[in-house]
N, C-alpha and C positions, 0 to 999 in steps of 0.2 A: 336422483332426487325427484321426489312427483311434486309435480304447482299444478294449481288448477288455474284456469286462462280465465281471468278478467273481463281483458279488453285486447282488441283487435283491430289496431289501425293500418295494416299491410300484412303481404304475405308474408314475409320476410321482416327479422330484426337482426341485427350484429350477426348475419349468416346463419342464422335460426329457422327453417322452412315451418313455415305455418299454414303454409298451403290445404292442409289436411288437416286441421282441429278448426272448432268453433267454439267462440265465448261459451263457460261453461264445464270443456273438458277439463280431463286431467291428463296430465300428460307427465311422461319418463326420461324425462331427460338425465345427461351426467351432470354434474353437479356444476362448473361452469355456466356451462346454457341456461340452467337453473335461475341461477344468480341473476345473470343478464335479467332475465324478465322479470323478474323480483326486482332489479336497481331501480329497470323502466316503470314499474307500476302496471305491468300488463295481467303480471299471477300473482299468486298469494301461496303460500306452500299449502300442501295438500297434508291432514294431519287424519283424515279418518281411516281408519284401520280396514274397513271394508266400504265397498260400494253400495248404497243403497238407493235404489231408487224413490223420488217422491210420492210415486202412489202408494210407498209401503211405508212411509212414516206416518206416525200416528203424533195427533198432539193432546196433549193432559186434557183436554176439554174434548175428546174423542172418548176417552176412556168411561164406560155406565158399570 
């Protein structure tokens, strides 16, 4: 399951290594681990179908 990371108060939650993401990512966890941070309010599920970054999104008030 992919969440993308919230918040970050420790390396580590219920034996979760966070060591290596920062607020922000999105991350691959099995669905378990998932959940955990989703209970704690650390991620949110992750629901975009691809990755894009923000220099390349446009907004309606961009568009001439």
């Amino acid at each position: 399951m992919k969440v993308w990371l919230t918040r970050k108060h420790a390396q580590r939650i219920d034996g979760i290594d966070l060591r290596n993401y920062t607020v922000g990512d999105t991350l691959e966890l099995q669905n378990g681990d998932a959940r955990i941070l989703l209970a704690e309010e650390w991620a949110k599920p992750e629901r975009r179908k691809t990755q894009q970054s923000t220099r390349k999104r446009r907004r309606a008030s961009d568009q001439r």
